[in-house]
N, C-alpha and C positions, 0 to 999 in steps of 0.2 A: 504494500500500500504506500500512498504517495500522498505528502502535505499539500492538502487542498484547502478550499477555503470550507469553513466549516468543521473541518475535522480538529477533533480535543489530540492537542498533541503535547506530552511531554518531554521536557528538554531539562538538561543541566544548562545553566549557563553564566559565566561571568563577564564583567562588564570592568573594562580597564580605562582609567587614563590614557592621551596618547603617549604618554611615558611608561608604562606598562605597571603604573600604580594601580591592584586590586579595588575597586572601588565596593561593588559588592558582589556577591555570588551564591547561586545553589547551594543549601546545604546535602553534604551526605545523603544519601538515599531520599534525601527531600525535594523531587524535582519541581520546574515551575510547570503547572496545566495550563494549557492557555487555549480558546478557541481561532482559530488562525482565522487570519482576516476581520476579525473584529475590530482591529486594532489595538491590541493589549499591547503589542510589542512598539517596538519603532519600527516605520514603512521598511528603513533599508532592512534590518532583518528578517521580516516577515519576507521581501522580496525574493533575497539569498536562499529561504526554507520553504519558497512553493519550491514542489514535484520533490521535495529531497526523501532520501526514505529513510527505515531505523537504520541507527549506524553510522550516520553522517554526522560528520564534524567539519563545523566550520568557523575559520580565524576572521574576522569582519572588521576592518580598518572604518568607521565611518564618518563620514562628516559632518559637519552640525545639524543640516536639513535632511539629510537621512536619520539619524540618531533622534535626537528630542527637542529636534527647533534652536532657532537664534533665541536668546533671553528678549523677553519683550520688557519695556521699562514699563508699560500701561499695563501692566499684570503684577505690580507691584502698588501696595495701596493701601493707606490709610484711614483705621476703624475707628470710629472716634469710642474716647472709653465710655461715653452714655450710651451705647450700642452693645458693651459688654457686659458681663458679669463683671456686679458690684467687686467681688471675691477674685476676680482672675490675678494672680501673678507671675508672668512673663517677664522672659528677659531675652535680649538678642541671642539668637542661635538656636530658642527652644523650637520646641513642637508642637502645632497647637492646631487641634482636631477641626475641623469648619464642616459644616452641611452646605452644601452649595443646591441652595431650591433652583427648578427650571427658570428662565427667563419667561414672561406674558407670554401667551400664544404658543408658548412649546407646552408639547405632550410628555416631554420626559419626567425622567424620576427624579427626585434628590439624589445627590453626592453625598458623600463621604470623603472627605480627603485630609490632607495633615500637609498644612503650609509651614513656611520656617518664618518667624519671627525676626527681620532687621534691623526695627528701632523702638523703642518706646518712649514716652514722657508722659506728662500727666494729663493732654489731651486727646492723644491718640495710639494706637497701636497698629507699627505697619508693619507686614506680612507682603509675601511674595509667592503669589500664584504657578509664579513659573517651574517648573519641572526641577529638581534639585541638579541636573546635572545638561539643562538646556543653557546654549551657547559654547558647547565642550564638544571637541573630536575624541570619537570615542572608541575603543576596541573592544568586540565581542567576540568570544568564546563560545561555540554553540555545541552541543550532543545531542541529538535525538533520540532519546528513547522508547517512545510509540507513540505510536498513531492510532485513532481512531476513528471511525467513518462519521461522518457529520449525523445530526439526530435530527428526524422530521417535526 
């Protein structure tokens, strides 16, 4: 069988600096599941992993618009604190969980996501939408472990 779109495929996989700094990676017998062509991954590696089959290993040199986009500076933004929890305390570099509801007129679901913290003071709190590791040329390590057929 061959990685198509739709099919649950698990992979090992690491994700390096272009200096070949580990940034993060699969654990141990813990692979990532992903439904391909969703877009869980970044376009170029999802690209690299259609038709590939189990067994395939692939090294992925990528560049920022393959990988996870240019950092956008309008995705970095300012909460004011009467928008937050009375209770919250933050400081630059935490982690800080957001529900992100649909826009008007969209049908989607709520988010879940975990932005990183850049500045604080006593008016506002600003966080950074963008991708932890968007505006980076990046190296991947891929494994393919199985495949499985797309579900109707």
């Amino acid at each position: 069988m061959h990685v198509h779109a739709g099919a649950e495929v698990s992979v090992n996989i690491a994700i390096c600096d272009e200096h070949g700094k580990t940034l993060e990676q699969t654990e141990e017998g813990r692979p990532l599941v992903y439904n391909h062509g969703d877009g869980e991954l970044p376009p170029g590696v999802e690209a690299a992993l259609e038709g590939a089959t189990v067994g395939t290993k692939l090294d992925l040199m990528l560049e920022v618009e393959e990988a996870f986009g240019p950092h956008d500076p309008a995705e970095v933004i300012a909460i004011p604190r009467a928008e937050l929890p009375e209770d919250l305390e933050v400081e630059p570099g935490d982690w800080l969980p957001l529900t992100l509801e649909p826009e008007d007129g969209d049908d989607g679901e709520e988010e879940e996501v975990e932005v990183i913290v850049v500045a604080v003071d006593d008016d506002a709190v600003t966080i950074d939408l963008n991708h932890p590791y968007a505006g980076q040329r990046l190296r991947f390590q891929v494994e393919v472990l199985a495949i499985e057929p797309a579900q109707d």
